[in-house]
Residue, then its C-alpha position, 0 to 999 in steps of 0.5 A: x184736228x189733232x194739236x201739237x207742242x213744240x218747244x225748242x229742245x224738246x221736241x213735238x209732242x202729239x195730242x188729240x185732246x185739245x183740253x190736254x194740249x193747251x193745258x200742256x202748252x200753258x204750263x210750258x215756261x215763259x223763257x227764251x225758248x221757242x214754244x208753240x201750239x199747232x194744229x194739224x189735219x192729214x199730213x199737213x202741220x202748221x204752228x198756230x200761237x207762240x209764247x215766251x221771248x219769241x212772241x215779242x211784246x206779249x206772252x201770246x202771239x197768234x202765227x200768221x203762217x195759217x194763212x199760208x199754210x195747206x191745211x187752211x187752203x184743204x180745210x178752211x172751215x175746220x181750220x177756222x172753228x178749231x183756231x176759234x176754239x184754240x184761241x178761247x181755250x189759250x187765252x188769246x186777246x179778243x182783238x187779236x182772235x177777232x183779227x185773224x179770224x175775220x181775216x182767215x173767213x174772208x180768204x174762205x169765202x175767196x177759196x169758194x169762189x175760186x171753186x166756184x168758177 
């Protein structure tokens, strides 16, 4: 999977190197700006963790938008052990990781049932 870094203003920026990506992401300031980093696969984007004023009451918050999103519904198990490892090389909270981790395992094993079918 590719990542990207959006910030409000500046734009997208594109990268395939997920050591690269996240550096870029933590060296991006804590403001009232929206800033996040996504993964990406195919034509299919979606924002994965934000930070700054946006992510509320923490610096870090992981989007619920994956759950939704085509890219996890095209590609559960890549989604699942990218965010894994996105999530480690931010810095994410072990509880909030685990949450949506468990969370998203679980839809897959529903996706393959309903393929199953």
């Amino acid at each position: 999977m590719s990542y990207h870094i959006y910030r409000y203003g500046d734009g997208c920026l594109w990268m395939e190197d997920m050591a690269k990506a996240v550096d870029h992401f933590k060296n991006l300031p804590m403001d009232h700006q929206y800033s996040a980093i996504g993964i990406s696969e195919g034509g299919y984007a979606v924002d994965v963790i934000i930070k700054g004023e946006y992510a509320g009451k923490g610096e870090l918050l992981c989007s619920r938008d994956i759950k939704q999103s085509v890219l996890f519904q095209e590609y559960p198990e890549k989604t699942i052990e990218t965010l894994k490892a996105l999530y480690e090389a931010v810095g994410v909270k072990a509880e909030h990781a685990t949450e949506i981790i468990d969370e998203l395992t679980r839809m897959a094993e529903e996706l393959d049932d309903l393929e199953e079918m």
